[in-house]
Every structure is written in structure tokens, then in C-alpha cells.
RODO-2510 file (C-alpha; in nm, 4 decimals, decimal comma):
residues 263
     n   res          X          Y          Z
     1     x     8,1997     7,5796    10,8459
     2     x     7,8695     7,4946    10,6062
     3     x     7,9209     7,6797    10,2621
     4     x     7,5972     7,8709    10,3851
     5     x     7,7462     7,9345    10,6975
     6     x     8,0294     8,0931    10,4825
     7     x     7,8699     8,3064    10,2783
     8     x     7,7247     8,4211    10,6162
     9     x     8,0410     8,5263    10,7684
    10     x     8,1952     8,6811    10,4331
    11     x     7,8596     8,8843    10,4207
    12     x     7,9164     9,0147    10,8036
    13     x     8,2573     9,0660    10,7394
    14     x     8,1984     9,2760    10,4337
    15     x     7,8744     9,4927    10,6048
    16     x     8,1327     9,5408    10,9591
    17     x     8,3709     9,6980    10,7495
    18     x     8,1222     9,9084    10,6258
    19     x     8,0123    10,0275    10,9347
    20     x     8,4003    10,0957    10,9936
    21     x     8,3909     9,8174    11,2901
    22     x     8,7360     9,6923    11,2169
    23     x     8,7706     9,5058    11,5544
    24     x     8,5418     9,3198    11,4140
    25     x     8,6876     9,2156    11,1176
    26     x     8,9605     9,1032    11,2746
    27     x     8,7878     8,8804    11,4794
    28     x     8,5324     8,7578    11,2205
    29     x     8,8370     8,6456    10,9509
    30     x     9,0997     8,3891    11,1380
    31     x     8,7762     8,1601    11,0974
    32     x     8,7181     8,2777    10,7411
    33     x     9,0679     8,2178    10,6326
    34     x     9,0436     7,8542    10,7779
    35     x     8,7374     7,7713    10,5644
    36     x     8,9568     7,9234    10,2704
    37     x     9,2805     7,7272    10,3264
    38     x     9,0176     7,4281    10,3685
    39     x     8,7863     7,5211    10,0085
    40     x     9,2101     7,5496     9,8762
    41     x     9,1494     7,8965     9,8094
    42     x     9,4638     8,0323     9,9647
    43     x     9,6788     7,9650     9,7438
    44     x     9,4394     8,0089     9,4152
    45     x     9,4986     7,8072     9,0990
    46     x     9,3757     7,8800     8,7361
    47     x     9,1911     7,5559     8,7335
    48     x     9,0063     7,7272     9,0965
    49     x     8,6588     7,7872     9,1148
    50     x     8,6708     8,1770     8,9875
    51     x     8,3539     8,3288     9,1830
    52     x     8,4666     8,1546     9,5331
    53     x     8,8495     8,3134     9,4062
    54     x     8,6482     8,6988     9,4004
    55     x     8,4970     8,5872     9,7487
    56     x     8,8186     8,4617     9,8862
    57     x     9,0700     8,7590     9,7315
    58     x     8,7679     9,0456     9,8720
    59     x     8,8301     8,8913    10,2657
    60     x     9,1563     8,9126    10,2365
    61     x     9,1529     9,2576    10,1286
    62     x     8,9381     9,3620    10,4009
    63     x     9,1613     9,1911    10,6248
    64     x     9,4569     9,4038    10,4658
    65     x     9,2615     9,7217    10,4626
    66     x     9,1496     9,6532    10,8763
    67     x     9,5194     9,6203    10,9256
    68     x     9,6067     9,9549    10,8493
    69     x     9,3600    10,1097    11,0336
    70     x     9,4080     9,9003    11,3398
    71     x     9,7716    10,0030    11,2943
    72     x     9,8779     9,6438    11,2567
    73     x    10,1848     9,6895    10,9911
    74     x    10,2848     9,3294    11,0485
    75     x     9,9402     9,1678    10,9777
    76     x     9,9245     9,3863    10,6838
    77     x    10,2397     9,3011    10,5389
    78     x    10,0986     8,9342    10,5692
    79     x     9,7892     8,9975    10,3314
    80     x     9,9523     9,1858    10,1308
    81     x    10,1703     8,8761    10,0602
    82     x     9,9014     8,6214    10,0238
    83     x     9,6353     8,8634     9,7661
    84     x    10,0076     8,8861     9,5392
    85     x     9,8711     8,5364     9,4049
    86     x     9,4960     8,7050     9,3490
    87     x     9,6234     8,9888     9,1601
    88     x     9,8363     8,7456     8,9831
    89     x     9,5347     8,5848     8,8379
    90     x     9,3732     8,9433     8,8172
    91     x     9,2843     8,9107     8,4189
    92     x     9,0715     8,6167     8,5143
    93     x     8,9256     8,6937     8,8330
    94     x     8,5698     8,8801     8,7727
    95     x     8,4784     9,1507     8,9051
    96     x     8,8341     9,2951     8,9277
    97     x     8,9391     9,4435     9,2195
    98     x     8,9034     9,8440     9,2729
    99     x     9,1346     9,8076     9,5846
   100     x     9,4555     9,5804     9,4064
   101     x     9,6673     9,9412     9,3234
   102     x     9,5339    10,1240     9,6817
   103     x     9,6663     9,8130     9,8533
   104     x    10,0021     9,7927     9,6812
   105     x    10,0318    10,1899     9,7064
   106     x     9,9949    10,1376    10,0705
   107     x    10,2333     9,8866    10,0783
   108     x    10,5139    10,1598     9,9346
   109     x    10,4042    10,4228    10,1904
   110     x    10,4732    10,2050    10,4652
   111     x    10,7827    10,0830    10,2926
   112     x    10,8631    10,4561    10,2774
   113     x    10,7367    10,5601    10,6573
   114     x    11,0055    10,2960    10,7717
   115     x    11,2557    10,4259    10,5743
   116     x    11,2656    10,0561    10,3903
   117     x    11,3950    10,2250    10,0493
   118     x    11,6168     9,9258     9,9075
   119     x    11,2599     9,7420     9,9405
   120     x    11,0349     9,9925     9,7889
   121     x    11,2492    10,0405     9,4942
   122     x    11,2618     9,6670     9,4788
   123     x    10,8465     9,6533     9,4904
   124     x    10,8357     9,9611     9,2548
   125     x    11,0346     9,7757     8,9809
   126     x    10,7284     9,5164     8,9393
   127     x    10,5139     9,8236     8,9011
   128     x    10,6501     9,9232     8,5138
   129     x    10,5176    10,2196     8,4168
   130     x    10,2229    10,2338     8,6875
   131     x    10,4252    10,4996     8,8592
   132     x    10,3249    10,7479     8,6225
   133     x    10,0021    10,6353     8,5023
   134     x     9,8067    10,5040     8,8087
   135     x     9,6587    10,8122     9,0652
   136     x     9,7354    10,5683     9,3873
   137     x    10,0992    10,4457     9,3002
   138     x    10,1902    10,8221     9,1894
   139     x    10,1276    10,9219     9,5014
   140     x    10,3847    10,7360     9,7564
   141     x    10,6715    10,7586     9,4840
   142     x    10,6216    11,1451     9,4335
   143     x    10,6565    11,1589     9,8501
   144     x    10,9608    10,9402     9,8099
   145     x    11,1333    11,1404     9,5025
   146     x    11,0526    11,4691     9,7503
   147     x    11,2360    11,3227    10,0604
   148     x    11,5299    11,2180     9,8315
   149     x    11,5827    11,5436     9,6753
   150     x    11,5210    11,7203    10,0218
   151     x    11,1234    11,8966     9,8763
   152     x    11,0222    11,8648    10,2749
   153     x    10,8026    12,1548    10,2287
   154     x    10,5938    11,9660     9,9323
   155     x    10,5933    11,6302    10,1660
   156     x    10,4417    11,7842    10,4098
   157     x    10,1477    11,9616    10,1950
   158     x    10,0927    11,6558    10,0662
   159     x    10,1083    11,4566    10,3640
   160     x     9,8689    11,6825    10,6248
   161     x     9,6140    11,8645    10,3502
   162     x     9,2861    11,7261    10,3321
   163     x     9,2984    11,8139     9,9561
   164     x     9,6242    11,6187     9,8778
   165     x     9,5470    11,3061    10,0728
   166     x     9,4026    11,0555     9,8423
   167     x     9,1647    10,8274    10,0726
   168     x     9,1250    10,7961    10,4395
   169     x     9,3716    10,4874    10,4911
   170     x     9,6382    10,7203    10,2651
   171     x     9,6049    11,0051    10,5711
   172     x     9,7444    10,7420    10,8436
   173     x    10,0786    10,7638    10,7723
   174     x    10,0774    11,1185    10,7867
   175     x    10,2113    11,1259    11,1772
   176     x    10,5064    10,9125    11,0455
   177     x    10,5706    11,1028    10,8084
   178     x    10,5635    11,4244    10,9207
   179     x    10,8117    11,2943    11,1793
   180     x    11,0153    11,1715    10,8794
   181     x    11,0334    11,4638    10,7648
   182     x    11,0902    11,6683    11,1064
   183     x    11,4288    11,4302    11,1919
   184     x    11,5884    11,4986    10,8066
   185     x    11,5211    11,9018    10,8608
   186     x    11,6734    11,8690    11,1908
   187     x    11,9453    11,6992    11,0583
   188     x    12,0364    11,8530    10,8109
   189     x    11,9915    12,2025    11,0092
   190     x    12,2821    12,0580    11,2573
   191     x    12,4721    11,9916    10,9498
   192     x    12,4624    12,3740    10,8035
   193     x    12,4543    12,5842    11,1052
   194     x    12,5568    12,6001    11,4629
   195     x    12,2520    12,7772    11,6118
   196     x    11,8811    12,8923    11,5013
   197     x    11,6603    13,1499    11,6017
   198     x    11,3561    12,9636    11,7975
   199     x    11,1112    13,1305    11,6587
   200     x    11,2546    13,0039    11,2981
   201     x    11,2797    12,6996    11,3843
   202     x    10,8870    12,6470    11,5117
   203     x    10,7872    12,7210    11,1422
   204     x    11,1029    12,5322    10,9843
   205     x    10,9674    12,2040    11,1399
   206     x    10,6202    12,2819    11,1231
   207     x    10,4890    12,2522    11,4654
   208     x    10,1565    12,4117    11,5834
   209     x    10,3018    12,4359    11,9721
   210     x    10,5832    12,5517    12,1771
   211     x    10,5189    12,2529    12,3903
   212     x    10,5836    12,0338    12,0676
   213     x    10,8615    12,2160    11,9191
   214     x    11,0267    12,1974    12,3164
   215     x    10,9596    11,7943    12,2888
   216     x    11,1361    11,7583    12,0139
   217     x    11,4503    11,9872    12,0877
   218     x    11,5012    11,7725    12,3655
   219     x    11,4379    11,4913    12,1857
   220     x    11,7579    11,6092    11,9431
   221     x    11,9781    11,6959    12,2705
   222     x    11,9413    12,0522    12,1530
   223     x    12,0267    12,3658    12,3938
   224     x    11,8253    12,6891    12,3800
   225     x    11,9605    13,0380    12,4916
   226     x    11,8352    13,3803    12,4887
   227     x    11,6008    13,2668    12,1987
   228     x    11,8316    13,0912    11,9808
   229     x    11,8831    12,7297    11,9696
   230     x    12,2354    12,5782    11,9236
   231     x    12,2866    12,2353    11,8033
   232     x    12,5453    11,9495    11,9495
   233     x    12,8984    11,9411    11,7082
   234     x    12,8497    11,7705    11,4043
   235     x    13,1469    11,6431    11,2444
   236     x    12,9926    11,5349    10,9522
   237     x    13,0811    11,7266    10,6056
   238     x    12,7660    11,8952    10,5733
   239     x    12,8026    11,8790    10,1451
   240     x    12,7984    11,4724    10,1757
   241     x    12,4949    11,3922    10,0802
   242     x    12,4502    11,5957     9,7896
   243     x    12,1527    11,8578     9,8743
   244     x    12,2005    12,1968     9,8532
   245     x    12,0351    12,2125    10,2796
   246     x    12,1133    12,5698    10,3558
   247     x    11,8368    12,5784    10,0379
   248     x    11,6226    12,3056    10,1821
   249     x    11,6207    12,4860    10,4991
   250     x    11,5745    12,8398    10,3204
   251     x    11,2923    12,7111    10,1220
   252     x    11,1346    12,4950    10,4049
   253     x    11,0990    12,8817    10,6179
   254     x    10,9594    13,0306    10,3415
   255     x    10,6618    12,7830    10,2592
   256     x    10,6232    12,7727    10,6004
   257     x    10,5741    13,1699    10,6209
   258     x    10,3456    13,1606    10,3423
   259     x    10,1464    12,9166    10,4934
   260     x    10,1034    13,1045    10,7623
   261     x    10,0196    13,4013    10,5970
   262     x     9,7298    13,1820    10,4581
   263     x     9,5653    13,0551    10,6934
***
């Protein structure tokens, strides 16, 4: 591919994402990422060419950013692994990237959605104090500290309202997480009572339907009786992981109610 015929590519890429064609993308950048490994631009160096290094680390990010919307964790995971160099070099590159600490962010709420927690404590230690200070990294380790401490009720705000969801690409993992957060309630509501009323339990794991909430009792091998549903023996000692979850559950119910009482 001619330099020209480059630039010509990177420039379609760049306006398909725009237009939110993400097919697209993904079929415009294998040949993109050949001219790059054959410019050497793959694996940049400090002595590399620093405008064709903004070019090459911006495709790359597209190509991470299609991923997640095409759903493609694995293909993600891969950018994110080859822009780590880029953002290396970040004090050099010019412009800097606006996307480096959405992308990484991203990369902890996936981390998080498949309950990879060894490895997101493992990427969050190269993150010093960005935790705290940066809007997009905040975001995935406040869901994580609220899944850990058993906060379902502030997971799931911040997971499914349009006002807590930081960017488009953010909202995507809200069906995995919600579902996240549905299997630890039901959990640990097998661990700290024998039976539920139904109608407690529709609000407790936030389902809209009775259709849903039916799925997913059957789902859990769940029985239901005269309005009450009673849960398999669990031998487990319901104190062993530490959370208070006749609380969790308690407090779960009553944001639920409230919500409801909202809207």
C-alpha cells in the first residue's frame, strides 16, 4: 500500500467510525495494520517517525474501540496489548490521546464483567493514584469496591442509569453486569434464608418481568409455592465470606422499593 493510499484508508477508517459503521472498521484495518507492521510502526521506537506514531496509535484505537461494540472481547484484549507501547511513549507522541484512560478503563470493566479480579488488581497497580484522580478509571474500580463489599443496589444505579453511565461504550457491559450482580444476590439469598416471598424477590433482583424473574428461578433450580420461593439446601456457612447479606439483601429491597416509588 502507497503512503497516499494509506493516508486514504486511515482517513476512511477514521470518518466509518464516525458514522458508527464498525463492520467497517473491522474490515478496513487487517490491511492497515499490515502497512503498519511494514512502515515498523507496530512496535514504535523513540527514534520512530512521531506524526506516522499519532497515525498508527489512533487505528489501533479505533480498532480497540470497534471491538467493544462489535462485542469482540478477544480482539479487544489484543489492541489493548499492542497501544500499551503507544501510551508508553505517550509524553512524546503529539497530539496525546483523549481515548488512552477510556481504553484502559474499559479494559478493567471487562476484567471485572468476567469476574478476572486477580488481573484487574494486577492492571490497577500500574494505574498509581489514577484511581482517584481520573473520571474514567474511578468509575470501574468504584463498581468493583461495590461488588466486594456486597453495595449491589449502588452497582446497579450505576450500571443501568443514563446519568451514571459515563460514555456509550461504558453502557455495554451493563447486561453483564447486571447479571453479575443478579447471581451474587441470589446467592447470597440461598445462603441466609430458606424461602422468599415472590413478589420480594422480583424487586430484590431487579427485574422488570415475571417472565424474566421465572427465567432466572429456573435458571437457579429454584421451586415456587403458594407465592413463596424456596431455595435448594445450602450447606455453606452463610457468615463465610464476611458480608453482613441478610443486610445486603435488606438494603437491596429497600432501594429497590424506592425506586419504584420513583418512577
Amino acid at each position: 500500500m502507497s503512503a497516499k493510499s494509506f493516508e486514504s484508508k486511515a482517513q476512511e477508517l477514521s470518518a466509518a467510525f464516525a458514522a458508527k459503521d464498525y463492520e467497517k472498521c473491522a474490515n478496513l484495518l487487517p490491511a492497515l495494520k499490515i502497512t503498519l507492521s511494514q512502515l515498523n510502526l507496530l512496535v514504535p521506537l523513540p527514534s520512530s517517525d512521531l506524526s506516522l506514531l499519532a497515525t498508527a496509535r489512533d487505528i489501533l484505537e479505533i480498532g480497540a474501540l470497534s471491538s467493544i461494540f462489535l462485542r469482540d472481547d478477544e480482539m479487544f484484549s489484543r489492541y489493548l496489548s499492542q497501544l500499551s507501547p503507544f501510551y508508553s511513549l505517550k509524553d512524546k507522541i503529539q497530539p496525546s490521546s483523549s481515548n488512552e484512560k477510556k481504553l484502559i478503563a474499559l479494559k478493567l470493566l471487562l476484567l471485572l464483567s468476567t469476574n478476572d479480579i486477580a488481573e484487574f488488581h494486577t492492571e490497577l497497580e500500574t494505574l498509581e493514584d489514577e484511581a482517584d484522580s481520573d473520571v474514567y478509571i474511578r468509575y470501574p474500580v468504584m463498581l468493583e469496591r461495590w461488588l466486594m463489599e456486597g453495595s449491589y443496589d449502588k452497582v446497579w444505579k450505576a450500571t443501568t442509569q443514563t446519568s451514571e453511565v459515563l460514555t456509550e461504550e461504558f453502557a455495554l457491559f451493563t447486561d453483564i453486569l447486571v447479571d453479575t450482580i443478579r447471581s451474587q444476590i441470589g446467592t447470597c439469598s440461598e445462603k441466609a434464608y430458606p424461602s422468599l416471598p415472590l413478589v420480594n424477590a422480583k424487586h430484590l433482583l431487579f427485574f422488570d418481568s415475571d417472565e424474566d424473574l421465572a427465567g432466572f428461578i429456573k435458571h437457579r433450580g429454584w421451586t415456587v409455592e403458594k407465592g413463596r420461593i424456596y431455595f435448594p439446601n445450602v450447606t455453606a456457612d452463610p457468615l463465610s465470606s464476611g458480608i453482613p447479606i441478610e443486610n445486603i439483601i435488606e438494603n437491596t429491597l429497600g432501594y429497590a422499593r424506592e425506586l419504584e416509588t420513583i418512577v
